[in-house]
C-alpha positions in Angstrom: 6.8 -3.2 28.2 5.6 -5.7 26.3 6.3 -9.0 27.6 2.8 -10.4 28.1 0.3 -12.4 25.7 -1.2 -9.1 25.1 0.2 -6.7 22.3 0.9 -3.7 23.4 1.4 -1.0 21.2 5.0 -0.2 21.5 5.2 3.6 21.1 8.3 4.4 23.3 8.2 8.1 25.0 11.7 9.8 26.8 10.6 9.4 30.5 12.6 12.5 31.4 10.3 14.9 28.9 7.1 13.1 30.0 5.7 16.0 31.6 6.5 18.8 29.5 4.2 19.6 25.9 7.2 19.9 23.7 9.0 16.2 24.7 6.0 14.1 25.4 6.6 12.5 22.1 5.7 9.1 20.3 8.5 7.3 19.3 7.0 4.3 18.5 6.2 3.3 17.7 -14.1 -17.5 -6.1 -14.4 -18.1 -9.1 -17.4 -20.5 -9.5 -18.6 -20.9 -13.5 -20.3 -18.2 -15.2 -23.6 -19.1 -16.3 -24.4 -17.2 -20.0 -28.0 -15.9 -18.5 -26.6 -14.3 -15.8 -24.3 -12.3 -17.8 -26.9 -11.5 -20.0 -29.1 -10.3 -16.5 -26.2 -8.1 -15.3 -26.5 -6.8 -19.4 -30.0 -5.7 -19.0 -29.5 -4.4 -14.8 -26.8 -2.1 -15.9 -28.1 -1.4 -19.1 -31.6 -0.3 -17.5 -29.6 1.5 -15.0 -27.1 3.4 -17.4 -30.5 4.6 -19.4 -32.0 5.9 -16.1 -28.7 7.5 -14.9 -28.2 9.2 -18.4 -24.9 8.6 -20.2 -22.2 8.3 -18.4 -18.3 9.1 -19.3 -16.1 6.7 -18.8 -13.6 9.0 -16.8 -16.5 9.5 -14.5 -17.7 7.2 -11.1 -21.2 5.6 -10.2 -19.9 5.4 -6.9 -21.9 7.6 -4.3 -18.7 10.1 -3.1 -16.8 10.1 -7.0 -14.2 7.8 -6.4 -12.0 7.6 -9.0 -10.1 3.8 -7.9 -13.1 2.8 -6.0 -12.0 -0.8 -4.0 -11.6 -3.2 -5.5 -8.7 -2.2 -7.4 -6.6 -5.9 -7.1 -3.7 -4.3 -8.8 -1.0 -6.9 -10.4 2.3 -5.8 -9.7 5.3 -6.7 -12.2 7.5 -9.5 -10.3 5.6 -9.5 -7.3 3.2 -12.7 -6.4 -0.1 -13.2 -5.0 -2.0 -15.9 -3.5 -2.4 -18.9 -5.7 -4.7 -20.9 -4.0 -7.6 -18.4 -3.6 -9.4 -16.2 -6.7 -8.6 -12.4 -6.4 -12.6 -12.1 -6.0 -12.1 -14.2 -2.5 -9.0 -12.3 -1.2 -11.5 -9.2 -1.8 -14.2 -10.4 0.3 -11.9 -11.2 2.9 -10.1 -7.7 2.8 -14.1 -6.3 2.9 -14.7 -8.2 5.6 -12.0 -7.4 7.8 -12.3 -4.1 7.0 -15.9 -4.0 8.3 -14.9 -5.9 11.1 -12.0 -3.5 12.0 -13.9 -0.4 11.1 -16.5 -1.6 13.9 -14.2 -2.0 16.6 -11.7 0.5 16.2 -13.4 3.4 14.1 -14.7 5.7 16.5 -16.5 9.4 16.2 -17.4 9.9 20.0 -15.5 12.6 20.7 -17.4 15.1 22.8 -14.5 17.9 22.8 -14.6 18.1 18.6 -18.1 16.7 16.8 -17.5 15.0 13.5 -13.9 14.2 14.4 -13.1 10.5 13.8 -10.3 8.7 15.3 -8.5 5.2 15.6 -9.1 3.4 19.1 -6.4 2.0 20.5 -3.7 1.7 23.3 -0.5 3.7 24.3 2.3 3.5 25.6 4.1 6.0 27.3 3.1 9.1 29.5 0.0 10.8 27.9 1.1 13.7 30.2 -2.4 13.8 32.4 -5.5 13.1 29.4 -6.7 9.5 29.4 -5.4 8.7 25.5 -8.0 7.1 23.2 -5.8 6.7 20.8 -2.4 8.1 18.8 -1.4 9.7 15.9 0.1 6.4 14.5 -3.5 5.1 14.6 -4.7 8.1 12.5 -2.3 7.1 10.0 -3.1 3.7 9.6 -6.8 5.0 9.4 -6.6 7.3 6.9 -4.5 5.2 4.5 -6.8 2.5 4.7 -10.2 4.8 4.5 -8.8 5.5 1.3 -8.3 2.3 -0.2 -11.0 1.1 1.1 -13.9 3.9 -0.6 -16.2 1.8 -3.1 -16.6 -0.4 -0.3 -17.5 1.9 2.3 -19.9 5.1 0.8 -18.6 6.7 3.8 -15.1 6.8 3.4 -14.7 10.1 2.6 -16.8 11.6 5.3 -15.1 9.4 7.5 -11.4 10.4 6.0 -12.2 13.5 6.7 -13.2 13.7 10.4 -10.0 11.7 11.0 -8.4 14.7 9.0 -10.4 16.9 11.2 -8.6 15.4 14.4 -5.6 15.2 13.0 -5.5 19.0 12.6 -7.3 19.8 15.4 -4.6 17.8 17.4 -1.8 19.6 15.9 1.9 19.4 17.7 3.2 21.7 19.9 6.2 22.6 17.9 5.3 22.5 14.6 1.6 22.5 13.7 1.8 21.6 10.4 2.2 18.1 12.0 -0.1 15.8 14.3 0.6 15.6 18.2 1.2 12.0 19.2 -2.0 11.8 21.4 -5.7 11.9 21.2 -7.6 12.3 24.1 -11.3 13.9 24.5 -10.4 17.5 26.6 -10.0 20.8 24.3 -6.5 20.9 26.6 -5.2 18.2 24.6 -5.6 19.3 21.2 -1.9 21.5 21.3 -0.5 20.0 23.4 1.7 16.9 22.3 4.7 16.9 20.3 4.9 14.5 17.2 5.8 11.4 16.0 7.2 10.8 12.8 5.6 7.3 11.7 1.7 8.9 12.2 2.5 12.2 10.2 4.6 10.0 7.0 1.0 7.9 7.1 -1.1 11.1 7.2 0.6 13.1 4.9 0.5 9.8 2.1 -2.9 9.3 2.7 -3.8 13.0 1.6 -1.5 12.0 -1.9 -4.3 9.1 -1.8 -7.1 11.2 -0.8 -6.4 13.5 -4.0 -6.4 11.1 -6.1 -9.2 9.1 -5.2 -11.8 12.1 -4.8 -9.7 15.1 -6.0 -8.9 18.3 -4.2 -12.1 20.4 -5.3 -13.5 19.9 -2.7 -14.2 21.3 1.0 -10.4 20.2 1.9 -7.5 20.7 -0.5 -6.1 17.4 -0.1 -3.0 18.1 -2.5 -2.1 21.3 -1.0 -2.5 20.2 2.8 -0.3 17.3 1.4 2.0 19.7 -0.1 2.1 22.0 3.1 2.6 18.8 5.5 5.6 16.9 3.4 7.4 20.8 3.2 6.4 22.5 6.0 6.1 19.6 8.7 8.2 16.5 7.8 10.8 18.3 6.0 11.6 21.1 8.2 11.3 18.9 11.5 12.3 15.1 10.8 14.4 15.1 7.7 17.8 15.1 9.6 20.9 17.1 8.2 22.7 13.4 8.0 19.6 12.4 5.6 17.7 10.3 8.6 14.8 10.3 9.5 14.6 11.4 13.7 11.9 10.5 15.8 9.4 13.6 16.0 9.2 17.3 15.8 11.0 17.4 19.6 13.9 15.4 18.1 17.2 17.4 17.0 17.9 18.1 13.3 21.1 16.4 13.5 20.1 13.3 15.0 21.4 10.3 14.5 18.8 8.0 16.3 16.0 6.9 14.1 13.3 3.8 13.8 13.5 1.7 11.1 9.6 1.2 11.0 9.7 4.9 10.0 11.4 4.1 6.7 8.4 4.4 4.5 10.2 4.0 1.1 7.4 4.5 -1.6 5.5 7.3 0.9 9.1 9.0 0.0 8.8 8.4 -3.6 5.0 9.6 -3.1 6.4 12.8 -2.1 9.0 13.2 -4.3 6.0 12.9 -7.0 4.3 16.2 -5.5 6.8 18.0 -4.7 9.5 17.7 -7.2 12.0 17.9 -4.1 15.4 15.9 -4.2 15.6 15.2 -0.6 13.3 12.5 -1.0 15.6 10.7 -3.3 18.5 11.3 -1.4 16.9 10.5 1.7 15.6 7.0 0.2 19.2 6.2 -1.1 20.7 7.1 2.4 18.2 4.7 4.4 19.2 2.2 1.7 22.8 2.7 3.0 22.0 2.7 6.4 19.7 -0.7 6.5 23.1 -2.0 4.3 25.8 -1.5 6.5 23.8 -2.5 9.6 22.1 -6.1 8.4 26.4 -6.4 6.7 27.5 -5.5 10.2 24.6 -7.1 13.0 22.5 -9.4 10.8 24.3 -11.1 7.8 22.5 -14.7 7.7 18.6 -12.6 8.9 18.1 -9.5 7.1 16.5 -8.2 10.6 17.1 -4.8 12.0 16.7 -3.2 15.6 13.6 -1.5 16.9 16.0 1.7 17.0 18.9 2.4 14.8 21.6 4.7 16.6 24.8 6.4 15.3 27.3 6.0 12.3 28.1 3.9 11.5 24.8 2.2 12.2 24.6 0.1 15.3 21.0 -0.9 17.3 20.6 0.9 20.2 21.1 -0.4 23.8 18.4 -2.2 25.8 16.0 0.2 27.8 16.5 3.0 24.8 14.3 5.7 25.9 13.6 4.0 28.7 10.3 2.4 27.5 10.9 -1.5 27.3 14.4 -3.5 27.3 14.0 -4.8 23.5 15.0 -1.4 21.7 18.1 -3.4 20.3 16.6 -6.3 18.5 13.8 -7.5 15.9 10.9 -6.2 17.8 7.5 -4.7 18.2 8.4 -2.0 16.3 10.7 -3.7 13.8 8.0 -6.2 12.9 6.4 -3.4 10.8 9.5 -3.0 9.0 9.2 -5.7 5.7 6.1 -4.2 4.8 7.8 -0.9 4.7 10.6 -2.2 2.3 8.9 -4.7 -0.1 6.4 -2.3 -0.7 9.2 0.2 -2.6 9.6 -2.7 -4.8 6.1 -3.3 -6.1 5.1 0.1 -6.8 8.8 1.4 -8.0 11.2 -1.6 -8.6 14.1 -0.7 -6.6 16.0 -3.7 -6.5 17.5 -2.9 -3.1 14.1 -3.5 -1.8 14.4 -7.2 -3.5 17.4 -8.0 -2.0 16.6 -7.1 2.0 13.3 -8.7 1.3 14.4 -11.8 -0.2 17.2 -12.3 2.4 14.2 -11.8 5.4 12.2 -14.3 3.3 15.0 -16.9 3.2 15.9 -16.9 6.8 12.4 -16.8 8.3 11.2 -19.7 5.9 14.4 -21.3 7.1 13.9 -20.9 10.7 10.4 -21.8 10.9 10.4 -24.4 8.5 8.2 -23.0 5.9 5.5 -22.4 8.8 4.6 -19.0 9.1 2.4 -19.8 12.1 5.9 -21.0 14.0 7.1 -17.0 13.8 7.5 -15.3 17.3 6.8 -11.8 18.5 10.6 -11.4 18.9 14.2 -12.3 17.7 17.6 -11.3 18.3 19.7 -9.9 15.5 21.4 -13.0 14.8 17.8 -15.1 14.4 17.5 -16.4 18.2 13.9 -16.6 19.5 12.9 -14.2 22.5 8.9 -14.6 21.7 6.6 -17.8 22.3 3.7 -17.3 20.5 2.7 -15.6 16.6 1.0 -12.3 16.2 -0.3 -10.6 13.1 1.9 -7.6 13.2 5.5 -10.2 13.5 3.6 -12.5 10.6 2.1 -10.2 8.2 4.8 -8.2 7.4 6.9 -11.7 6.5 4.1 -12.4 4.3 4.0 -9.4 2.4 8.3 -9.6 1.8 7.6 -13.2 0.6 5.7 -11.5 -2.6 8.8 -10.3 -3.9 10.0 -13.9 -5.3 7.9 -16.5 -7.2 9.5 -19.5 -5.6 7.8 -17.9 -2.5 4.2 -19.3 -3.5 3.4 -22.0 -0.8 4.5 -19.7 2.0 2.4 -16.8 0.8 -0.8 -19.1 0.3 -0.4 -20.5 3.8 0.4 -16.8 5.1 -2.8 -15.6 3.7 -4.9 -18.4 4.8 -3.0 -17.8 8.4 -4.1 -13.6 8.5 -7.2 -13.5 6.8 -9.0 -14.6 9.9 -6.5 -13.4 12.7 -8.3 -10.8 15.2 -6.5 -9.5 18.4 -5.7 -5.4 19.0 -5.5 -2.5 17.6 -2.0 -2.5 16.5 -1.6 -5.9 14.9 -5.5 -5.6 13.2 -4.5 -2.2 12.1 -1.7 -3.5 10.5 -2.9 -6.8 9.6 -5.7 -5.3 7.6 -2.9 -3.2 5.9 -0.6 -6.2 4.8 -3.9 -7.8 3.3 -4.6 -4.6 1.0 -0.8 -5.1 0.0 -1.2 -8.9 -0.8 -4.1 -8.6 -2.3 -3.4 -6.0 -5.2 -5.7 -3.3 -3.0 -2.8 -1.0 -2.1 -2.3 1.1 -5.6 0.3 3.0 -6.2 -0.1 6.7 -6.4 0.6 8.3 -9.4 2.3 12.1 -10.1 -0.2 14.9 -8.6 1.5 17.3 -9.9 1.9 16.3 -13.5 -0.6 15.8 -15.9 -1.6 12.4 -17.0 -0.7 10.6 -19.9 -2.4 10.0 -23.0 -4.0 6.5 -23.5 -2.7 6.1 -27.0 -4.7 3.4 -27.7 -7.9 5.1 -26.5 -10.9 4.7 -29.5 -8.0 3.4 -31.7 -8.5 0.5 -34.2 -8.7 -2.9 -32.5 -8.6 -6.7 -33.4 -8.7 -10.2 -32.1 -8.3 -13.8 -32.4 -12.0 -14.7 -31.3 -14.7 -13.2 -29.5 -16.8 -15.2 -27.1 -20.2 -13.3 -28.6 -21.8 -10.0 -29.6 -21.0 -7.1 -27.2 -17.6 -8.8 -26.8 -15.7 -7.6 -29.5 -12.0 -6.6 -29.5 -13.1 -2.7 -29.6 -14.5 -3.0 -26.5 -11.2 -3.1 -25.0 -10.0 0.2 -26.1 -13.0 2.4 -25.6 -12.0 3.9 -22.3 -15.5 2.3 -20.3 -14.7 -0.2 -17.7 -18.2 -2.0 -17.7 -17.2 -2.6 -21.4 -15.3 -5.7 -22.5 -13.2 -7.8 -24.8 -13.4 -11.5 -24.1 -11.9 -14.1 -26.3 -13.6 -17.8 -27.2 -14.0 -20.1 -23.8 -11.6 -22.8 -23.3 -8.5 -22.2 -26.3 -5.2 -21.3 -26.0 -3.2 -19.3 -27.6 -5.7 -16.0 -28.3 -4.7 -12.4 -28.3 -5.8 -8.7 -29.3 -3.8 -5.7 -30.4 -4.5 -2.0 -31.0 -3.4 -0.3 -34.2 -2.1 3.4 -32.8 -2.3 4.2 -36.6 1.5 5.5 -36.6 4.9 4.7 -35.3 5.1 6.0 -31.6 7.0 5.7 -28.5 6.4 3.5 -26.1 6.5 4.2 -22.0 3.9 1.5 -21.0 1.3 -0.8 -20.9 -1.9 -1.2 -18.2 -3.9 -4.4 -19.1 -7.5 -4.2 -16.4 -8.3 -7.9 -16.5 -11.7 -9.3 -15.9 -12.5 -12.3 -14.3 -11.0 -14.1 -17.4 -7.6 -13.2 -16.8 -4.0 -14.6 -18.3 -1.6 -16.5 -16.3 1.4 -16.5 -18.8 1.0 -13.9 -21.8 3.3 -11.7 -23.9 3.0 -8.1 -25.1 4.0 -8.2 -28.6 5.0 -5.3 -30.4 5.3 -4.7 -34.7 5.5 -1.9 -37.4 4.2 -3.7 -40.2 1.0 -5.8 -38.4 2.2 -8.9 -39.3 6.1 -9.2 -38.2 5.6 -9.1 -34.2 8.9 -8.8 -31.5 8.3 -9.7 -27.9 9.3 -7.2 -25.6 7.4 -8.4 -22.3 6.7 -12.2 -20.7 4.5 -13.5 -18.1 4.5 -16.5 -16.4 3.1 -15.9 -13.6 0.0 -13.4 -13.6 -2.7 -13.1 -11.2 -4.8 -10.7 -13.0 -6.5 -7.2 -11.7 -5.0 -4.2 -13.1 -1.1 -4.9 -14.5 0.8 -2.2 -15.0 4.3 -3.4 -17.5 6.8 -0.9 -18.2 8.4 -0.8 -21.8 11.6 0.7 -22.6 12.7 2.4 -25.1 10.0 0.7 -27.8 8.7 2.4 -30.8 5.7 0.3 -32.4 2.8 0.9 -34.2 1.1 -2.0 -33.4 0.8 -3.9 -29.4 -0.7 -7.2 -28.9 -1.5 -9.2 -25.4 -0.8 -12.9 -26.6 -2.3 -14.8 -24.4 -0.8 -18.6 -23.8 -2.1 -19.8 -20.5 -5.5 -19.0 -19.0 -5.7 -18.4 -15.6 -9.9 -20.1 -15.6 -11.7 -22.5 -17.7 -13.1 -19.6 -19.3 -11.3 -17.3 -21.9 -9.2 -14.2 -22.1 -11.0 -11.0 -21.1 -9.7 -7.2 -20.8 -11.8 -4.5 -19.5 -8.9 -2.1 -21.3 -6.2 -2.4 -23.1 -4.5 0.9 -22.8 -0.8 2.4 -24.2 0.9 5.0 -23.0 4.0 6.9 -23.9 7.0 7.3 -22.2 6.9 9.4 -18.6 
């Protein structure tokens, strides 16, 4: 139950199968002004360092373990906001921060029963069927995903992602073991011996998609293939549902109706899709789409909210005391709250506009009912928007945070959100969580690309390159385009407009355009696009950029020539791209 001041993690267990391997399953759920000689120090460190190290590719990592999106990667999203208030170098330090802080509380490696294997600490609850539990595979999940986002930071994230890999396989389920068991505990008895639960293996299997592409699967663990073999052989076969659901673990029928909202990981669904090439993840994201439809039409018109647990079809929540756990199973709950994180997510990294829409109709009513405070939200409401908590927790305000990024008229509440969860500590569940809406928000959550196909050419890598100014030797507009991001471009300080294009040297197709932003960045800019070099068409507009790495799809363009036009400056400075890269259509 969790009725008390004290979150508990809400990972409800059927009572009746608590004593048996196969049922004893988890259901839960700054920017201060440069000075000219210190650029010109950083010049000479890196400069003297580069000479030491040799010469370096630009494909190729300084960082100790190879990553290959070290953190910080303060990604810029198309139509999704950030913090306005604070620089993105600020809402780094506070993501490194907590992330050391959470690491040392809840990152453990004491397990006497499997040396080197890593794990999250935290609470359960249900019936860990006779093992004192340390922590769950949920836990696991939330570790590995944020291990990886978080290498650059931490030169130990791989070894540490891969002793809580190590666990996670060592703790395999008792029905399928190409999935986790919902336990850890420190006895060789328990590793076998739980069934799953389908949030911690959707996380784990994701995070190996991340793992491959942040150190790549040459390694000692295959990190594409175990990926490959858990998505196939583990989710697929045992919580895919024939009604295209998603159930509640490996003990759970096939043709179950009854599934958790907080499961509904859109974009790990796309992820896997990527990888696999397999149209049940489409189908299966279109069919949650439905479902989350005609339940908010039917139980939740004027909130947007959903039910812990989702029963039957047509959808309905299900009744109080489902699985026998804690009375809330039918409203906005403990496991709910994890649920507009889930869905705004799907529209950052792929643009489904159905993703918009639920999020922008849970921003509306919360901002509504709390006034545009998001320290008034409570751990708790009923379908219909009535209050059953008294007090705010990370893992109800986070998640409201994060939906709130999906709309520009959304800034104040997002600033005061941030300032609000930056500093919030209490458990295991809403830090682990906490520290997970704060990578989304701040640009530190990147979207995986295709694992299985092979990557684009940068059309405008090493191409020809020009610009409206350049703020001083080792600045100039070719820097942009020559694949090395300790390279730059940076326009004259101070002066609007400015811009830089890339000659490709022949009519091609477009597909896209990633701009890597340096300090300098652009708050309103165009891309431009023209045949002839001086006749230019506008096919993209910002007004609202927050710099970091922008990714900006084009469609069906053809162009010789692309310019960034830059009309607002987002500093007192200039306008300043690491790269400026092209790509063709996907």
């Amino acid at each position: 139950m969790v009725p008390t001041r004290t979150r508990v993690n809400t990972r409800a267990k059927l009572n009746a199968y608590a004593q048996s391997p196969a049922a004893t399953a988890s259901t839960t759920g700054s920017s201060p002004k440069r000075s000219k000689r210190y650029k010109v120090l950083v010049s000479l460190v890196i400069a003297v360092l580069l000479a030491g190290a040799g010469s370096i590719a630009p494909s190729q990592s300084t960082y100790a373990a190879g990553e290959k999106k070290p953190f910080p990667q303060q990604v810029s999203y198309p139509g999704i906001i950030k913090p306005s208030h604070v620089t993105q170098n600020a809402m780094n330090q506070s993501v490194a921060q907590y992330y050391d802080y959470w690491k040392g509380k809840y990152l453990k490696n004491d397990l006497s029963s499997l040396p080197g294997g890593y794990y999250v600490k935290g609470e359960i609850t249900g019936n860990p069927g006779g093992f004192p539990a340390l922590g769950s595979s949920e836990g696991q999940g939330y570790g590995m995903i944020i291990t990886v986002l978080m290498a650059g930071h931490d030169p130990n994230a791989q070894t540490i992602y891969n002793g809580l890999f190590k666990t996670a396989r060592a703790f395999k389920s008792s029905i399928n073991p190409n999935l986790m068991g919902w336990v850890v505990a420190d006895n060789k008895n328990a590793q076998g011996h739980y069934s799953s639960a389908t949030d911690g293996d959707l996380d784990i299997a994701y995070s190996l998609i991340l793992a491959h592409e942040q150190w790549g699967s040459d390694g000692s663990i295959n990190y594409l293939q175990e990926a490959k073999q858990m998505i196939t052989n583990g989710i697929k076969a045992s919580n895919v549902t024939t009604n295209n659901r998603l159930n509640l673990g490996d003990w759970d029928a096939k043709n179950a109706l009854n599934t958790r909202p907080s499961d509904w990981m859109l974009s790990h669904l796309r992820a896997f899709y990527d990888v696999t090439l397999d149209p049940i993840w489409i189908q299966l994201i279109d069919n949650l789409y439905s479902v989350y439809n005609d339940f908010s039409n039917a139980y939740s018109p004027s909130t947007g909210l959903i039910s812990d647990f989702v029963v039957n079809n047509p959808p309905k929540p299900a009744p109080e005391w489902y699985l026998d756990e804690f009375k809330e199973t039918n409203i906005y709950y403990y496991n709910a709250s994890r649920v507009p994180l889930r869905i705004v997510i799907d529209y950052a990294m792929y643009g489904d506009p159905r993703s918009k829409s639920i999020s922008d109709k849970l921003t509306g009513w919360i901002k509504g009912k709390t006034n545009n405070t998001p320290s008034k939200i409570k751990n708790g409401y009923k379908l219909n928007g009535t209050e059953v908590g008294d007090y705010a927790t990370a893992v109800f305000v986070s998640p409201f945070i994060s939906a709130a990024t999906a709309d520009s008229s959304n800034k104040a509440w997002v600033n005061a959100g941030w300032d609000w969860m930056k500093n919030k500590k209490e458990d295991y569940f809403s830090d682990s969580y906490n520290l997970l809406n704060m990578l989304y928000i701040s640009g530190n959550w990147w979207k995986p690309g295709s694992a299985e196909q092979p990557s684009l050419p940068n059309l405008a890598l090493n191409a020809a390159a020009a610009a409206s100014s350049i703020e001083g030797i080792s600045f100039e507009a070719e820097r942009a385009i020559d694949g090395n991001l300790q390279s730059r471009w940076a326009s004259s300080e101070g002066s609007d407009p400015q811009w830089i294009y890339v000659d490709l040297g022949t009519v091609k197709a477009l597909g896209s355009v990633r701009l890597h932003w340096e300090e300098a960045y652009a708050v309103k800019f165009k891309i431009q696009v023209s045949n002839d070099g001086s006749n230019w068409t506008d096919v993209y507009s910002e007004t609202n950029g927050s710099g970091g790495v922008q990714d900006i799809p084009l469609n069906n363009v053809s162009a010789r020539y692309v310019k960034m036009y830059g009309t607002e400056r987002g500093t007192p400075y200039g306008y300043s791209l690491y790269e400026f890269e092209v790509y063709p259509p996907n």
